[in-house]
N, CA, C and O atoms as CSV, one atom per row, in Angstrom:
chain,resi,resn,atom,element,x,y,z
A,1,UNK,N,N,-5.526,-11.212,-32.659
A,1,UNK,CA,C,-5.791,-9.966,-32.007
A,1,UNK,C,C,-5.683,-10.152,-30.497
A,1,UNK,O,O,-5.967,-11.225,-29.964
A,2,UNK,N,N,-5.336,-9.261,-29.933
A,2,UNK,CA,C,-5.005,-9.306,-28.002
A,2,UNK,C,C,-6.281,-9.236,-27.686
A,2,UNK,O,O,-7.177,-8.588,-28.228
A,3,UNK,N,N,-6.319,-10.081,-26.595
A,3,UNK,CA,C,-7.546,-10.212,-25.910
A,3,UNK,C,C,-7.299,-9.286,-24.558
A,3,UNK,O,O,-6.327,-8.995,-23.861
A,4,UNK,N,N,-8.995,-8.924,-24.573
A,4,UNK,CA,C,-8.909,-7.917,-22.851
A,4,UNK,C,C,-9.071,-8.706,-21.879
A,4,UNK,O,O,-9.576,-9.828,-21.908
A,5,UNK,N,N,-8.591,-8.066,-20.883
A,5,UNK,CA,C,-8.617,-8.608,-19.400
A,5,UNK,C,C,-10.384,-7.947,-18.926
A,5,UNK,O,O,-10.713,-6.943,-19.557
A,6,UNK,N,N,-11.171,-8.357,-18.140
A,6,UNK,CA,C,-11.840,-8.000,-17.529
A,6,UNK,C,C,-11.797,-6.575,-16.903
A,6,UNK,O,O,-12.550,-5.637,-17.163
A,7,UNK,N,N,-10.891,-6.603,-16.136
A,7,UNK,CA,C,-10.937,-5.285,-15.612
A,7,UNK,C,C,-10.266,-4.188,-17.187
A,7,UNK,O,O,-10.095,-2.970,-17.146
A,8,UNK,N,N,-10.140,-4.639,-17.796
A,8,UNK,CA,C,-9.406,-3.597,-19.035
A,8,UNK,C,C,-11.187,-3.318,-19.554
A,8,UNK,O,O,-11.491,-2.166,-19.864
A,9,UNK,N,N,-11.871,-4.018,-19.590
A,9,UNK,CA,C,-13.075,-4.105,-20.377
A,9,UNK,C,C,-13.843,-3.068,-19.507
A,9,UNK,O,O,-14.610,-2.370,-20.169
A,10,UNK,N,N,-13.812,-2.828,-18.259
A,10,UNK,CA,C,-14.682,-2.328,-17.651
A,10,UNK,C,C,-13.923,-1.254,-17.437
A,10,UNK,O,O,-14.654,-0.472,-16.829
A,11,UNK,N,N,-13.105,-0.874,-17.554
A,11,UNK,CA,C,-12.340,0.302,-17.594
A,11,UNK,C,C,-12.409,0.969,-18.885
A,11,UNK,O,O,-12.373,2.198,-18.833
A,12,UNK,N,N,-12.517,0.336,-20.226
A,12,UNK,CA,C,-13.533,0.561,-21.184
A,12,UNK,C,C,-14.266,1.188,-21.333
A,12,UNK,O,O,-14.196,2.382,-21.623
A,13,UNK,N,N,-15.597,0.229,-21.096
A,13,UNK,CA,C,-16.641,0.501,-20.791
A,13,UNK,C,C,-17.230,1.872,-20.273
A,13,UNK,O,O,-18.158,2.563,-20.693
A,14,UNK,N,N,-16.314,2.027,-19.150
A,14,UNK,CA,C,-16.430,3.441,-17.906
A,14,UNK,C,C,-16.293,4.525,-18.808
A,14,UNK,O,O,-17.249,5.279,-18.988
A,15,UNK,N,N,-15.298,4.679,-19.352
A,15,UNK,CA,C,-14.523,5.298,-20.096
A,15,UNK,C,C,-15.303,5.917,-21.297
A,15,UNK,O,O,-15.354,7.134,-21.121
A,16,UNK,N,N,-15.805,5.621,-22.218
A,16,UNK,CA,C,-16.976,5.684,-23.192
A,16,UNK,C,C,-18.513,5.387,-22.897
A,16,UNK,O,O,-19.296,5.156,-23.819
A,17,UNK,N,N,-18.933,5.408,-21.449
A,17,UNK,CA,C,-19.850,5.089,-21.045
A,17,UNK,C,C,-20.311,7.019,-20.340
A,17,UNK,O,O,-21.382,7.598,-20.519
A,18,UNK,N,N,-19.178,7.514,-19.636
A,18,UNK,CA,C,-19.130,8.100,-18.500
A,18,UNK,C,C,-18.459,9.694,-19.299
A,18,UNK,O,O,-18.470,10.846,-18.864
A,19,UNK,N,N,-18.003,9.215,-20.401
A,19,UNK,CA,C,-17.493,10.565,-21.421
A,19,UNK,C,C,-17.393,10.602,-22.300
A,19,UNK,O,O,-16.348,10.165,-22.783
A,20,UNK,N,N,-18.435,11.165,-23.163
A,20,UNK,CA,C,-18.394,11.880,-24.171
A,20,UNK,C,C,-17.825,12.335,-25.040
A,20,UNK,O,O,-18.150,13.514,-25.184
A,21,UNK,N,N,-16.855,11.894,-25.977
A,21,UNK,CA,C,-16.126,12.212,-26.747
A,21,UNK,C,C,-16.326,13.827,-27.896
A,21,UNK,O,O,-16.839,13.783,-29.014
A,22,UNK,N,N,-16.010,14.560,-27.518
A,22,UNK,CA,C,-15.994,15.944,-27.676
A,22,UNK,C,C,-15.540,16.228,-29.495
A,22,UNK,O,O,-14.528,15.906,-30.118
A,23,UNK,N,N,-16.283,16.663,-29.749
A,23,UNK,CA,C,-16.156,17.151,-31.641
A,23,UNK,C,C,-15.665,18.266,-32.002
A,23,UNK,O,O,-15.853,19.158,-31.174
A,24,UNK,N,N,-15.004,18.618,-33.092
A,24,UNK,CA,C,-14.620,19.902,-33.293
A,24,UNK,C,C,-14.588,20.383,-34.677
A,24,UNK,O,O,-14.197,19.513,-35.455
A,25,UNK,N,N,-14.919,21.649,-35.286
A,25,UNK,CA,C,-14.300,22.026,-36.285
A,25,UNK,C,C,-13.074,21.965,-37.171
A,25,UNK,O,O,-11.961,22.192,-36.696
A,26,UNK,N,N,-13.218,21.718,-38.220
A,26,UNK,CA,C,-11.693,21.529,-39.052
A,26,UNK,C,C,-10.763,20.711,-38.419
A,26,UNK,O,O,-9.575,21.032,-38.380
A,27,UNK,N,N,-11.319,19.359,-37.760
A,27,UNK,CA,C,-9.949,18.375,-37.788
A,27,UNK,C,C,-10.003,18.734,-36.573
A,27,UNK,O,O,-9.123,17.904,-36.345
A,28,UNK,N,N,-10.188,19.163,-35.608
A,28,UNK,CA,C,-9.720,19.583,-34.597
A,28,UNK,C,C,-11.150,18.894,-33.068
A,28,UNK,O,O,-11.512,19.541,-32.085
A,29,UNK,N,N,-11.568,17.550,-33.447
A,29,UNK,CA,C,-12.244,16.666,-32.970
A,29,UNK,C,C,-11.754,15.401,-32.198
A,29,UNK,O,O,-10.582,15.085,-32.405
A,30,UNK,N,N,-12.305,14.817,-31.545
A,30,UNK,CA,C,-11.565,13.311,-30.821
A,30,UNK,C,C,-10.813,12.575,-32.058
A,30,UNK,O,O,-9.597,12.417,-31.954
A,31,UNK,N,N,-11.535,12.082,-33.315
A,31,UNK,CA,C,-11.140,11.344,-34.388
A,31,UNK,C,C,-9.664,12.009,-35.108
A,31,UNK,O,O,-8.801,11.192,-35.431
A,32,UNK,N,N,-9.441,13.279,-35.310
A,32,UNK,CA,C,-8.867,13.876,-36.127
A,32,UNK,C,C,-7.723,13.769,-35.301
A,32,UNK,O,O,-6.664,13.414,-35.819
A,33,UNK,N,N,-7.794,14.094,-33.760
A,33,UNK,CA,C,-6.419,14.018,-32.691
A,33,UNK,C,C,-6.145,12.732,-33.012
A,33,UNK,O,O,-4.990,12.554,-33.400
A,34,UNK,N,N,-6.813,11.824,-32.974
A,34,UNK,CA,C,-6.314,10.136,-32.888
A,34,UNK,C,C,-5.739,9.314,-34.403
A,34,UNK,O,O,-5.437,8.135,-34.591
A,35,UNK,N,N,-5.746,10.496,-35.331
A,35,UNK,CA,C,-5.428,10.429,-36.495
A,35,UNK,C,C,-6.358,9.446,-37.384
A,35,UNK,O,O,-5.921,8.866,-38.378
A,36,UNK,N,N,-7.712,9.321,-36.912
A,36,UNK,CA,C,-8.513,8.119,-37.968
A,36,UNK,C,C,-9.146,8.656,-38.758
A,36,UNK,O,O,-10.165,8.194,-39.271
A,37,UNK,N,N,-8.425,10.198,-39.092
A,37,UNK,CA,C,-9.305,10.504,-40.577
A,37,UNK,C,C,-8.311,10.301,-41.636
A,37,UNK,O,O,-8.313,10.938,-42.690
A,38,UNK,N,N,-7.297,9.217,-41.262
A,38,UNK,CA,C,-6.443,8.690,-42.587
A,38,UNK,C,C,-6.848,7.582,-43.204
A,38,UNK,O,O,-6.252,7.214,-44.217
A,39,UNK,N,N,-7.927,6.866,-42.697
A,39,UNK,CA,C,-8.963,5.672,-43.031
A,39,UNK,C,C,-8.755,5.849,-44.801
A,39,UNK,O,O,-8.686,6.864,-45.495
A,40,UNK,N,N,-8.703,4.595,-45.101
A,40,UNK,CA,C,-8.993,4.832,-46.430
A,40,UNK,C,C,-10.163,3.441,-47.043
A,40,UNK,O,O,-10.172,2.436,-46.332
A,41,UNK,N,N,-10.909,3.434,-48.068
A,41,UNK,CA,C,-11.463,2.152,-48.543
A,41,UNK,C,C,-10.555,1.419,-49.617
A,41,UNK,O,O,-9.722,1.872,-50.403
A,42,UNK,N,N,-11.082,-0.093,-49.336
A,42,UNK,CA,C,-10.646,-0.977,-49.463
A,42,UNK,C,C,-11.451,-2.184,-50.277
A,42,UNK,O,O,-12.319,-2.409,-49.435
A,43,UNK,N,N,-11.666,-2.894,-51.113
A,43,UNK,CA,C,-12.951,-3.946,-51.563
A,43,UNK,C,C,-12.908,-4.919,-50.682
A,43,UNK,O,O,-12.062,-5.175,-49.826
A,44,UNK,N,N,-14.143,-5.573,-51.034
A,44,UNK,CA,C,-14.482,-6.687,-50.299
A,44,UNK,C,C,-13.378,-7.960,-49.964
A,44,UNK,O,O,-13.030,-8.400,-48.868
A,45,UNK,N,N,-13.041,-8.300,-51.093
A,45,UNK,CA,C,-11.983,-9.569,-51.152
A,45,UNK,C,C,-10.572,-9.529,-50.438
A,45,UNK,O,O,-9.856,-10.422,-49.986
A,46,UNK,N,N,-10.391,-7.539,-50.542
A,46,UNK,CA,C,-9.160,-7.642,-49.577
A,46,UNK,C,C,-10.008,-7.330,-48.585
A,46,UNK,O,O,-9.610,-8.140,-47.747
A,47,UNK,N,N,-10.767,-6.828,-48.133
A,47,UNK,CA,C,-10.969,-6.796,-46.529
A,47,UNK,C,C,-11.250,-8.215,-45.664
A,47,UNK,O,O,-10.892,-8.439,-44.508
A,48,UNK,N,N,-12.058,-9.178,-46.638
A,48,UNK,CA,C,-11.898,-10.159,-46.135
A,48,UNK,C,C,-10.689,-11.311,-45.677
A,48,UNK,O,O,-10.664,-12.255,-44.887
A,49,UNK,N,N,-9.804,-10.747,-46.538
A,49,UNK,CA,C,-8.401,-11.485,-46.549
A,49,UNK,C,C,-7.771,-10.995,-45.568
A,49,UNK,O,O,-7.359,-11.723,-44.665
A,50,UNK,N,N,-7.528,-9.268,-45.575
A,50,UNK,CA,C,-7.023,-8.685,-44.150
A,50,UNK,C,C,-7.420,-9.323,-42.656
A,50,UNK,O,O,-6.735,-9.591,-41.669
A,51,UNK,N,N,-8.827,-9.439,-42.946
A,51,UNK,CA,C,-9.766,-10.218,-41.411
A,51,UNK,C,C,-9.680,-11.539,-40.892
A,51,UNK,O,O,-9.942,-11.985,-39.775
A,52,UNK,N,N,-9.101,-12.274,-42.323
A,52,UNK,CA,C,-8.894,-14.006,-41.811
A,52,UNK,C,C,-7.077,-13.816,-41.639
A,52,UNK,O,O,-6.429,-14.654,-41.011
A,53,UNK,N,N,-6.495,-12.733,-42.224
A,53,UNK,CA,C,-5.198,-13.107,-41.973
A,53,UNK,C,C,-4.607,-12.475,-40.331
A,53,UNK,O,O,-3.708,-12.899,-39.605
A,54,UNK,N,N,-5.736,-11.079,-40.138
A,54,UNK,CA,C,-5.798,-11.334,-38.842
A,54,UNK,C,C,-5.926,-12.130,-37.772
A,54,UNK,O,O,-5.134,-12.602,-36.956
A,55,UNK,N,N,-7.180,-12.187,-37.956
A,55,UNK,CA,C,-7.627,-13.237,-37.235
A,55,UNK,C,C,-6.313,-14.844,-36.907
A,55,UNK,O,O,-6.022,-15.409,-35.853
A,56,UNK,N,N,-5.924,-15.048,-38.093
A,56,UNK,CA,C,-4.765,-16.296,-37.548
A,56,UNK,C,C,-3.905,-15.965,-37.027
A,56,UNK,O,O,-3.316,-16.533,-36.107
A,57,UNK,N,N,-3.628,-14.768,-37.632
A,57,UNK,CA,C,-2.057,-14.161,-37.123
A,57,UNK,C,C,-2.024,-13.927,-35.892
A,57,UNK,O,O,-0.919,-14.006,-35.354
A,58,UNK,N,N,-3.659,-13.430,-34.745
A,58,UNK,CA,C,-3.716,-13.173,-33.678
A,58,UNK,C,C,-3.088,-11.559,-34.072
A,58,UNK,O,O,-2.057,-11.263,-33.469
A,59,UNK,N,N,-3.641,-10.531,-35.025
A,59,UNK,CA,C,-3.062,-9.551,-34.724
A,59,UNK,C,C,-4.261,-8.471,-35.373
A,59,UNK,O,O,-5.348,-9.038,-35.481
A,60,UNK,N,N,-4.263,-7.504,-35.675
A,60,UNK,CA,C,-5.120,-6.199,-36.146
A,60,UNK,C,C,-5.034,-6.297,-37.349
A,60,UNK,O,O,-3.926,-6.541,-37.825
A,61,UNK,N,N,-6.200,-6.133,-38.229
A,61,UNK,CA,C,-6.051,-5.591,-39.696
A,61,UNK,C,C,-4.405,-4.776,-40.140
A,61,UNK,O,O,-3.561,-5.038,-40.996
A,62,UNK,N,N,-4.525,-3.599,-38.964
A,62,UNK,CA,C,-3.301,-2.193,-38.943
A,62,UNK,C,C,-2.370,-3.094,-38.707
A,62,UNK,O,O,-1.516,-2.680,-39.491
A,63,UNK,N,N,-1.911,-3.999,-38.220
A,63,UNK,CA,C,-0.958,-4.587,-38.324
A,63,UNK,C,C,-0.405,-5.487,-39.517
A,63,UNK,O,O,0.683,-5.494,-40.092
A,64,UNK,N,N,-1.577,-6.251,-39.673
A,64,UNK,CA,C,-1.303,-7.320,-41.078
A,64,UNK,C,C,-0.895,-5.891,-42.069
A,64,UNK,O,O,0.286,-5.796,-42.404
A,65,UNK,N,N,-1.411,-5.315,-42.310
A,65,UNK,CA,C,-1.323,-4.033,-43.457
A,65,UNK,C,C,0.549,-3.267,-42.994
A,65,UNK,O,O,1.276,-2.875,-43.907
A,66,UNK,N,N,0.866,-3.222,-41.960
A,66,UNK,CA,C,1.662,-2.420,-41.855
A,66,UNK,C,C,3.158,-3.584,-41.865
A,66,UNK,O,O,4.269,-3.170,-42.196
A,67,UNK,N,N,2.919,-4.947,-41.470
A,67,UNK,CA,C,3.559,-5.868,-41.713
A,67,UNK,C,C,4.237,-6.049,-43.480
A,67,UNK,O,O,5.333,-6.332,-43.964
A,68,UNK,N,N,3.151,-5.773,-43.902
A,68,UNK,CA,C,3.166,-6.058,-45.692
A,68,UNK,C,C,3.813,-5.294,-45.916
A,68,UNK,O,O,4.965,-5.565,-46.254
A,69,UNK,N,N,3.257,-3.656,-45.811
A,69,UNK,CA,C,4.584,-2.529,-46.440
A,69,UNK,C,C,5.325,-2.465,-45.963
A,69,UNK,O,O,6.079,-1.721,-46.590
A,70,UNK,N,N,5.986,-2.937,-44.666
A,70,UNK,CA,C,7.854,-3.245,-44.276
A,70,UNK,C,C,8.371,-4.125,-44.869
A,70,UNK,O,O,9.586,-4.003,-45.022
A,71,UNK,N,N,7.650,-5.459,-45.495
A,71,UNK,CA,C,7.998,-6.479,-46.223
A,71,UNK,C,C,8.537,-5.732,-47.394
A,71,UNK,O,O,9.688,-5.754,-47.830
A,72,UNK,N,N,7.291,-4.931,-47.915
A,72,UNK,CA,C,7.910,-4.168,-49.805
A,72,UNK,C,C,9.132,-3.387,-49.348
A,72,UNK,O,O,10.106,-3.561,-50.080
A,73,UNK,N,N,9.340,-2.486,-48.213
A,73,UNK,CA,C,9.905,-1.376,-48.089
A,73,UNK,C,C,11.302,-2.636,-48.437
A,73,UNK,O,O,11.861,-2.723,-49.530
A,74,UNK,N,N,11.604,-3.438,-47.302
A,74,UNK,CA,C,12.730,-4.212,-47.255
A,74,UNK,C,C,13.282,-4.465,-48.594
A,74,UNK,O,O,14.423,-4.180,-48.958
A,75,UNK,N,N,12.213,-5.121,-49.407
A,75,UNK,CA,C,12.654,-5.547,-50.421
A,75,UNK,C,C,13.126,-4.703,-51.715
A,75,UNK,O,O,13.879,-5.141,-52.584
A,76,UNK,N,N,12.548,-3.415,-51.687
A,76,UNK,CA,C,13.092,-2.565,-52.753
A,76,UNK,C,C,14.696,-1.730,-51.868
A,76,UNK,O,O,15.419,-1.072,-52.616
A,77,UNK,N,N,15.072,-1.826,-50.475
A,77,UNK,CA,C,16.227,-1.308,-50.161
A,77,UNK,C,C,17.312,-2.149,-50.340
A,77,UNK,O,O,18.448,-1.757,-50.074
């Protein structure tokens, strides 16, 4: 996973410190614009596998996951 710079952290920080992330009716909220009501669950054994294969890979869960289905996509074209 990418590591922050200091000043990225405190720019962060400011950022969710200093504003309020604003809610809305029907989808129409901070979460719903940023598209994270496509979240889905997952069990334990793969989440843990997603987190160590992160973790080595140096990359995001969303990545290891999105890595895999270009792998299938490739392979069934």
């Amino acid at each position: 996973m990418a590591r922050m710079t200091e000043e990225e952290a405190i720019a962060l920080d400011k950022k969710w410190t200093e504003i309020t992330p604003k809610v809305g009716p029907n989808g129409s909220g901070f979460l719903a614009r940023r598209r994270a009501a496509h979240m889905i669950t997952i069990d334990g054994l793969s989440a843990d596998y997603l987190f160590s294969k992160a973790i080595a890979d140096h990359k995001t869960p969303a990545e290891i996951v999105s890595d895999m289905i270009q792998e299938r996509l490739a392979v069934v074209q």
